[in-house]
C-alpha positions in Angstrom: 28.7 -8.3 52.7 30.2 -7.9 49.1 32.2 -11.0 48.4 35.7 -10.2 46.0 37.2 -12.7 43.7 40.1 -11.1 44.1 41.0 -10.7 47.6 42.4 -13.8 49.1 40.1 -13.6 52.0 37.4 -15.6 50.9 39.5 -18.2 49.7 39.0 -21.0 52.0 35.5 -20.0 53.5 34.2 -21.3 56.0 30.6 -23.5 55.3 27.5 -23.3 56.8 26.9 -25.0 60.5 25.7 -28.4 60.0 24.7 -29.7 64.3 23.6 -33.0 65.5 21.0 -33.4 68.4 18.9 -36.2 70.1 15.3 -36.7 70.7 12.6 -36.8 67.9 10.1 -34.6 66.0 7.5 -35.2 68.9 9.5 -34.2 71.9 12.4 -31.9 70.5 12.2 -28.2 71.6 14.1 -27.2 68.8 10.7 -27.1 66.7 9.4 -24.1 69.5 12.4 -22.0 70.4 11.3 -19.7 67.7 15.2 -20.2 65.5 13.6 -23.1 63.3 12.6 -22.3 60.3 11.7 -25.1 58.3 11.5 -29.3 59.6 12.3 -31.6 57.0 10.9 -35.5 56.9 11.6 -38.2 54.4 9.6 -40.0 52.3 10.6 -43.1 50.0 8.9 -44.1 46.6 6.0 -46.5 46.9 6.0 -49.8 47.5 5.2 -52.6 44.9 1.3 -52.7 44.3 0.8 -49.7 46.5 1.0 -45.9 45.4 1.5 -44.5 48.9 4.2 -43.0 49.4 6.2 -45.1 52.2 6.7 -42.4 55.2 9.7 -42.0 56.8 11.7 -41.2 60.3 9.5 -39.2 61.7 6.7 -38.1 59.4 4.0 -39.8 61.8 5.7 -37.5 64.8 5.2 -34.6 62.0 1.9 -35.2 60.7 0.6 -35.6 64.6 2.4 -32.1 66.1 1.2 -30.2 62.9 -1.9 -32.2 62.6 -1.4 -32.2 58.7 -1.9 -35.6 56.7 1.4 -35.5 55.1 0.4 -38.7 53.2 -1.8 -36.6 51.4 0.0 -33.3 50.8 2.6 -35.7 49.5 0.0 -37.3 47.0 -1.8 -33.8 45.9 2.0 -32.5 45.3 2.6 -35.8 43.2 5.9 -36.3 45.2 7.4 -40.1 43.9 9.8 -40.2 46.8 12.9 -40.5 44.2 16.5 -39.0 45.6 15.7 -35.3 45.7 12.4 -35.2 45.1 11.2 -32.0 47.2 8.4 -30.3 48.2 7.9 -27.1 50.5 4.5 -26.8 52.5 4.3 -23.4 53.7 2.0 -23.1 56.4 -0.6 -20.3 56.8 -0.4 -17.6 59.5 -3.7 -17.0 61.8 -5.5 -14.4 61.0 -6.4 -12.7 64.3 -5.8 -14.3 68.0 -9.1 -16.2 68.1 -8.2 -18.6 65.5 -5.8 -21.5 66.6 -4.2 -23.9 64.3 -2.3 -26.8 65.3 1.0 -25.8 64.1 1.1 -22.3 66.5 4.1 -21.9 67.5 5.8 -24.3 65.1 8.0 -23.8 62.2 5.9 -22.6 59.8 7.7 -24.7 56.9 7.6 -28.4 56.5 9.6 -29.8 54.0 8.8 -33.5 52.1 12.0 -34.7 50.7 12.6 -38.1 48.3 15.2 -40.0 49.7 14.8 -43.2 47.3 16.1 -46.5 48.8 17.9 -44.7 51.0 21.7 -45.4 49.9 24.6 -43.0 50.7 23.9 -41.4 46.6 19.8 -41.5 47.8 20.6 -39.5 50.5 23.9 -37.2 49.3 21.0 -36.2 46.7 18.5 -35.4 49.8 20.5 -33.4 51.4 21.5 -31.1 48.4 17.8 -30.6 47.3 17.4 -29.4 51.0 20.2 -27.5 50.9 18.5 -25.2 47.7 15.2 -25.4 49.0 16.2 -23.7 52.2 18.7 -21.1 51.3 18.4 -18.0 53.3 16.7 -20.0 56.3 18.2 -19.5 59.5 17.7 -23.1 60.7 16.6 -26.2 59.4 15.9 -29.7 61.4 15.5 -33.3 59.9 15.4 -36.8 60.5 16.6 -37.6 56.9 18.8 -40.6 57.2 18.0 -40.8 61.0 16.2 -44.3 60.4 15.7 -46.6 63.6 16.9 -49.7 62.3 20.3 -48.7 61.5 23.2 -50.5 62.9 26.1 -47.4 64.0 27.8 -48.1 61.1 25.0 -47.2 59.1 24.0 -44.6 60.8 27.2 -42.8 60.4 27.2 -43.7 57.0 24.1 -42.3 56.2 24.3 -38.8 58.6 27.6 -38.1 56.3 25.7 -38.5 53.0 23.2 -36.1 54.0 25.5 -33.8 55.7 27.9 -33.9 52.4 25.2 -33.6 50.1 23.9 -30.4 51.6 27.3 -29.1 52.5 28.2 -29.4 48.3 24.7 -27.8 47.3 24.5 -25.1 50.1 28.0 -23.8 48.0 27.7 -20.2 45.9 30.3 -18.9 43.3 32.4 -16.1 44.9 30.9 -13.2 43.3 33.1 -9.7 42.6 30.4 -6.6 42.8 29.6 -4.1 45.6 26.0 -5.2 45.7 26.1 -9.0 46.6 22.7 -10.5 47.4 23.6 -13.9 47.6 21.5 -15.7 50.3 23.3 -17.4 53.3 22.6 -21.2 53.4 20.7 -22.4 56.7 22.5 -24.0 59.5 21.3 -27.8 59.7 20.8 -29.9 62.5 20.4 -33.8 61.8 17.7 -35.1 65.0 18.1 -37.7 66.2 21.6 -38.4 66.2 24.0 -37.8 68.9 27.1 -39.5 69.5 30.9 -40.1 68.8 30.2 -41.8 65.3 28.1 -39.9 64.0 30.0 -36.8 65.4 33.1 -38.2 63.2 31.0 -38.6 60.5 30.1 -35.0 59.9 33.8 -34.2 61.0 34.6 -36.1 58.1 31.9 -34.7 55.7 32.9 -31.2 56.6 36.6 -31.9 55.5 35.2 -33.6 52.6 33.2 -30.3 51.5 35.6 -28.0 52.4 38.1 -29.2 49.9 35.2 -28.9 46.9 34.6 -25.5 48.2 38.3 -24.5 48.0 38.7 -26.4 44.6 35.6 -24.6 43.0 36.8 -21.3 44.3 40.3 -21.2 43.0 38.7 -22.6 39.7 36.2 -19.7 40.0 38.8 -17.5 40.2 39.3 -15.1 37.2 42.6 -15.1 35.9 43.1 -11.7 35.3 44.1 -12.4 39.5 45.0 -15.9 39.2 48.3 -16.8 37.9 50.8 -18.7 39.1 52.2 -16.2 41.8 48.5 -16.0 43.2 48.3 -19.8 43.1 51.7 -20.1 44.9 50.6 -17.8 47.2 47.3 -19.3 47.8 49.2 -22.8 48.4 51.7 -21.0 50.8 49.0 -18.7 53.0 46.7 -21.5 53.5 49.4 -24.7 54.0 50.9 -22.8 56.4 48.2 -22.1 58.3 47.5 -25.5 58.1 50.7 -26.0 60.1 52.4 -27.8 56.7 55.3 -27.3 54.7 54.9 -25.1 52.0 58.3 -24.6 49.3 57.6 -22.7 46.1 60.4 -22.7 43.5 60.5 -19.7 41.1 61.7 -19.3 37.5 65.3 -19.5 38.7 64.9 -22.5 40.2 62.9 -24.1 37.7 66.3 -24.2 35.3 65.8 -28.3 34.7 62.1 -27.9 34.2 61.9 -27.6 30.4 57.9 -28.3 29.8 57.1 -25.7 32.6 59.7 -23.0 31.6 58.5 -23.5 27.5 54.6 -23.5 28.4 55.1 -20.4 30.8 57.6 -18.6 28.2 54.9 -16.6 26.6 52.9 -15.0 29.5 54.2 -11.8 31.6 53.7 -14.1 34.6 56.1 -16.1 35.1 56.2 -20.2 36.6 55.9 -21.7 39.8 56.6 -25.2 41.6 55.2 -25.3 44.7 55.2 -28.5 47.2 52.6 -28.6 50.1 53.4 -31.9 52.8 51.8 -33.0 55.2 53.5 -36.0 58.2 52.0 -37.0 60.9 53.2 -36.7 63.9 53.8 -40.2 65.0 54.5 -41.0 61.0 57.5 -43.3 60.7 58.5 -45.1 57.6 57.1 -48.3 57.7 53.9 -47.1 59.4 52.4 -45.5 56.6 52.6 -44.7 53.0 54.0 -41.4 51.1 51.2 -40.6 48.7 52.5 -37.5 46.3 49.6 -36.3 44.1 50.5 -34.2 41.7 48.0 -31.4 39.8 47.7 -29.9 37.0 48.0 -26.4 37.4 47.8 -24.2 34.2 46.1 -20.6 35.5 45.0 -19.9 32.2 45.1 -22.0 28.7 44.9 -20.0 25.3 46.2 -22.7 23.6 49.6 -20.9 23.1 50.3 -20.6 19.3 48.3 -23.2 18.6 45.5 -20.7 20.1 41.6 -22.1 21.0 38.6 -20.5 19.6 37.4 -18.2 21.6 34.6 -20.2 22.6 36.7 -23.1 24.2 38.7 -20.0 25.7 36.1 -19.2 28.2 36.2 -21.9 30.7 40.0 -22.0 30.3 40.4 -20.2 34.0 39.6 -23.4 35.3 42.8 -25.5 33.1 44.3 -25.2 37.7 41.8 -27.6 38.5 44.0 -30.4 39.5 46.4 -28.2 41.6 43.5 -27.2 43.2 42.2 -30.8 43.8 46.0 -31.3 44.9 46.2 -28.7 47.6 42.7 -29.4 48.7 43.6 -33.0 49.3 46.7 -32.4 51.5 45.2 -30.0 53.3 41.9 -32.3 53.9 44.1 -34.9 54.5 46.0 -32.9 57.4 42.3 -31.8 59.1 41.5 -35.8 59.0 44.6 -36.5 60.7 45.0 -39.5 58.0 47.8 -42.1 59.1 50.0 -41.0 55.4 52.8 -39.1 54.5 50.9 -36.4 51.9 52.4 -34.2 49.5 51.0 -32.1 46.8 52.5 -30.8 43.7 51.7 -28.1 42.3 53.8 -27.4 39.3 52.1 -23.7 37.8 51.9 -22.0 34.5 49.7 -19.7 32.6 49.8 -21.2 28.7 49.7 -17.6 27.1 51.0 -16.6 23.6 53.9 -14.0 23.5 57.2 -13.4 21.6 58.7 -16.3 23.8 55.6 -18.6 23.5 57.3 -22.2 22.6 56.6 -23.6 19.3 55.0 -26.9 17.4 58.4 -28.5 16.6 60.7 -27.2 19.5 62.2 -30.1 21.0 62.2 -29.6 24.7 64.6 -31.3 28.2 62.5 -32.2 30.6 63.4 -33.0 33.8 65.7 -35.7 33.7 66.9 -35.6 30.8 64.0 -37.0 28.5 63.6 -34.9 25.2 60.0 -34.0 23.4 59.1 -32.8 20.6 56.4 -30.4 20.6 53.3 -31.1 17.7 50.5 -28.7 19.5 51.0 -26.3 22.3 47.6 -26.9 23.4 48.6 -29.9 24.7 50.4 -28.2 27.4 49.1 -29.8 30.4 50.7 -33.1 29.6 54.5 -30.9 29.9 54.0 -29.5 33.0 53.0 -32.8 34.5 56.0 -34.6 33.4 58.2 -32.3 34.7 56.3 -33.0 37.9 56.2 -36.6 38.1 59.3 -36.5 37.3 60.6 -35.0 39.9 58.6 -36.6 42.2 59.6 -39.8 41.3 63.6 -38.4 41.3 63.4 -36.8 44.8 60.1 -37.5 46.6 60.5 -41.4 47.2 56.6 -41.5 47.1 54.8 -44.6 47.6 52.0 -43.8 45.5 52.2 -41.1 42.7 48.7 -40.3 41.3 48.3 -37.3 39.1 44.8 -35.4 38.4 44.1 -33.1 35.2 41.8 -31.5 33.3 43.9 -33.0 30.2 41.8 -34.5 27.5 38.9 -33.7 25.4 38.9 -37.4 24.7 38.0 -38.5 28.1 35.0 -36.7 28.0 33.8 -37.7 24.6 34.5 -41.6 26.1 33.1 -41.0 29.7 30.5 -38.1 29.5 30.2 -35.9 32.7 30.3 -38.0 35.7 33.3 -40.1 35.0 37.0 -39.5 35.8 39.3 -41.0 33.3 41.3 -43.4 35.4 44.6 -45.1 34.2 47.0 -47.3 36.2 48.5 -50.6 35.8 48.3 -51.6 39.3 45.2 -53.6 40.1 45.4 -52.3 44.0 45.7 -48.7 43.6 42.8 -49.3 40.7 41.0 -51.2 43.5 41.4 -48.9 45.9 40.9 -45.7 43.3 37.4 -47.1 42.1 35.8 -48.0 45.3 36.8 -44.3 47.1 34.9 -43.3 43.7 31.6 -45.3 44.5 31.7 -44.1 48.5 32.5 -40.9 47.5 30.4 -40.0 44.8 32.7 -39.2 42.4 33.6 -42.1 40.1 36.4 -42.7 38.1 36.4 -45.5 35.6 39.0 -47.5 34.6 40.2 -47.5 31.6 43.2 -49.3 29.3 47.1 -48.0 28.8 46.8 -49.8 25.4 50.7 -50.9 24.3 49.3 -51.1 20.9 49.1 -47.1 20.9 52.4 -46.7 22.3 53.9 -45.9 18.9 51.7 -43.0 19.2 54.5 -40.9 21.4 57.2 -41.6 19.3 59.5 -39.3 17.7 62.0 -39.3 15.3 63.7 -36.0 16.3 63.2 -36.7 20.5 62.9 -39.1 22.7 59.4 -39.0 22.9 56.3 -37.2 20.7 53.6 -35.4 23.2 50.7 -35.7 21.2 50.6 -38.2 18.2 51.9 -38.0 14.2 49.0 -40.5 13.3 45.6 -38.9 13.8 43.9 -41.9 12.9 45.5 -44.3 16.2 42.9 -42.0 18.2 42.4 -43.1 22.1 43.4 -39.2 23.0 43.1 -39.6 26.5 44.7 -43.0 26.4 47.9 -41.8 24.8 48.1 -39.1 27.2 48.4 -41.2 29.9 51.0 -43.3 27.8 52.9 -40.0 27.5 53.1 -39.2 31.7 54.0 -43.6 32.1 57.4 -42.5 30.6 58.0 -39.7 33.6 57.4 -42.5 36.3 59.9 -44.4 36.8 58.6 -47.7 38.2 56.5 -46.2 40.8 53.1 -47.2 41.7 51.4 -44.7 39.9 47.8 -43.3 38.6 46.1 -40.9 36.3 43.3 -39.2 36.8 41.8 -37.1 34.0 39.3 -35.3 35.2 38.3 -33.2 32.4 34.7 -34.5 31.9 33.5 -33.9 35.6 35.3 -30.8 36.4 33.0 -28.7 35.0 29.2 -28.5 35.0 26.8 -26.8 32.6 24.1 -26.8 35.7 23.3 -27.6 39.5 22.6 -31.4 39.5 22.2 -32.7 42.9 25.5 -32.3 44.7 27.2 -30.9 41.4 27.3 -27.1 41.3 27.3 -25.7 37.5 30.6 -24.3 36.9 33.7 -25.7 38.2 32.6 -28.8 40.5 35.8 -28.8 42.5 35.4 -32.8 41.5 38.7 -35.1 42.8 39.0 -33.9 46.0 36.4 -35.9 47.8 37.2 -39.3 45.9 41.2 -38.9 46.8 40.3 -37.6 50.1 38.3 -41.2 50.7 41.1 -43.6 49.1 43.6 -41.6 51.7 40.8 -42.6 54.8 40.5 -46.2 53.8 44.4 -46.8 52.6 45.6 -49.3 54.3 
């Protein structure tokens, strides 16, 4: 089936079946109902002073129902056993009924996957190796993770890691053409689990994956369909199927918002707000916390007049990123039935250049009141946020007030790739931020508001400067987040710039090259542990 970018059908997909089921590779009929494709068996790096590979939950079952030394397939194919480490053995077929093989009847694929020390990271990097290898299987069976001495935490623990891993890697870009030969990823059933735990613990990996996927589709999207009324709609169609509530404020409403209204001046399509809440049911104030997170949502970044190369241009129709992350969490956090108050906003605007494009030395009213002077219109992201947390802060009563953006260049010259950009001055929410970064996989790093650079977003002619007179104070990313402190109030607040990790130049484990839909598992962790 051809799969559209544009249409709004695919947005939101549904991923591929991931099952559990009991028994083991010696006694399960799953390996002879003739819907198995491929059986996949772990194997860890070698021990001190030994080079065998150390075998894992069930390879001796494997090895004995195939009749295949898998010790030794695992040597010739010079398998170390490190996190995703893989190698297929495709089994020959008789040739004519008078010659019988021990694996008649069996799946015909075996699959030898590295799955290190066997950590949650060990085995999210399993799974997603599995998940490539397989692609276009109709069913897979494993015992990765499914080690007998495992306490039920662990087991849990480590049946989401592999589920999440290959839930992330089984993902494909939406594609727009009439001839799509993308291959369906193969459903996966984890053997030897069963139970209520471990049962949650997919639940809970599904959700987690299901937010990247929508993040990396609406990233994906291309913006000659994706501005802000398709974003607003997106937000609206799938919140309130969700059961949420969904308000999205148009230009006229927008009259106090002066950094959305100036970066959205020059484009033919014009600004949103939208808000997307989720309360549960037996929510009271008092029994959990309001958690707003706000997202940067700019549909498409030329820089304005201060215009990109084209080069830095092409990856711009991902700039939505953190609305997407924003409306991925609430939503996640409404199929996890967590015990907070969430509400994303999503404040939208394409950064275009026109006749009305706002200038480098306009002085612009936020919301509020605050005035800014305007040095580079490429630093729009930084407007449309303060308007946000602004308002958040005036009429949301939140709790918590983190914000997530694709804002700095900076923070991926510091941090790299694999790093969010965290600021906060709150040593709990950082805490909290930085350990739902280790569980999830996607770290954040902590990093300093440095007082010293505050002089940085001064201004002579406004309240406050957006991006700094003196070039050689430096710290980018930090005096961004010194900027969005001012629109806060005195709320317990964070910023996450994701800017780094958003994108990927390539498939890496559970990455996928492109937009990585990264945020949405780490804030969809700190939400399940928040206490």
């Amino acid at each position: 089936m051809a799969r559209s970018g544009g249409s709004t059908d695919r947005i939101g997909r549904t991923l591929p079946a991931v099952t559990l089921a009991g028994g083991t590779i010696a006694t399960s009929t799953l390996l002879t109902d003739g819907a198995t494709d491929a059986v996949a068996i772990p194997v860890s790096p070698a021990r001190a002073g030994d080079d065998a590979l150390v075998p894992g939950e069930g390879t001796a079952d494997a090895a004995a129902r195939y009749g295949i030394d898998l010790a030794e397939i695992g040597e010739r194919a010079r398998l170390a056993g490190n996190p995703g480490d893989l190698y297929v053995l495709q089994l020959p077929r008789p040739v004519g009924s008078s010659v019988a093989l021990p694996w008649a009847g069996l799946p015909p694929r075996l699959v030898l996957v590295g799955v290190g020390a066997g950590r949650p990271d060990d085995l999210r990097r399993a799974g997603a190796a599995l998940a490539r290898a397989t692609r276009g299987l109709g069913r897979v069976v494993t015992t990765i993770g499914a080690e007998a001495r495992q306490t039920a935490s662990q087991a849990a623990a480590a049946a989401r890691a592999v589920a999440e891993g290959y839930l992330l890697a089984a993902y494909a870009p939406l594609r727009i053409t009439a001839n799509d030969d993308t291959k369906e990823p193969a459903e996966l059933v984890l053997l030897g689990r069963d139970g209520t735990r471990a049962a949650a613990a997919i639940a809970a990996a599904g959700t987690a994956a299901t937010a990247t996927w929508l993040v990396r589709d609406l990233a994906t999207t291309p913006s000659n369909t994706k501005n802000p009324a398709w974003m607003a709609e997106q937000a609206r169609r799938l919140g309130t199927a969700a059961g949420l509530d969904v308000a999205v404020r148009g230009p006229r409403e927008l009259g106090e918002f002066g950094g959305i209204l100036a970066v959205g001046a020059g484009s033919v399509s014009p600004p949103r707000l939208v808000t997307v809440g989720y309360t549960p049911a037996t929510f009271t104030p008092g029994s959990g916390k309001h958690v707003v997170v706000v997202g940067k949502g700019i549909t498409y970044d030329t820089g304005g007049l201060s215009i990109k190369p084209s080069d830095a241009m092409v990856p711009m129709k991902t700039d939505m990123t953190g609305a997407a992350v924003a409306l991925a969490t609430v939503l996640g956090a409404a199929a996890d039935g967590v015990a907070h108050r969430v509400t994303a906003v999503l404040p939208l605007a394409e950064n275009h250049v026109g006749a009305s494009s706002y200038r480098p030395g306009d002085v612009l009213t936020m919301f509020g009141g605050t005035t800014v002077e305007i040095a580079n219109t490429d630093a729009e992201g930084r407007l449309v946020l303060a308007d946000a947390l602004a308002w958040a802060d005036a009429t949301l009563d939140p709790d918590v007030l983190i914000d997530v953006a694709t804002l700095t260049g900076a923070a991926t010259i510091g941090l790299g790739k694999q790093h969010a950009a965290l600021y906060s001055a709150d040593p709990l929410l950082v805490e909290d931020l930085v350990a739902a970064g280790q569980a999830s996989g996607e770290r954040a790093w902590h990093m300093p508001l440095v007082e010293e650079y505050e002089e940085a977003v001064r201004s002579q002619v406004a309240d406050l400067r957006h991006v700094p007179l003196d070039k050689k104070i430096g710290g980018g990313s930090i005096t961004a987040a010194l900027f969005l402190r001012h629109f806060v109030g005195t709320r317990t607040w964070a910023h996450l710039d994701i800017a780094g990790p958003a994108r990927s130049t390539s498939d890496r484990h559970e990455v996928s090259e492109g937009a990585t839909g990264f945020g949405a598992r780490l804030l969809l962790r700190y939400l399940d542990d928040l206490r």
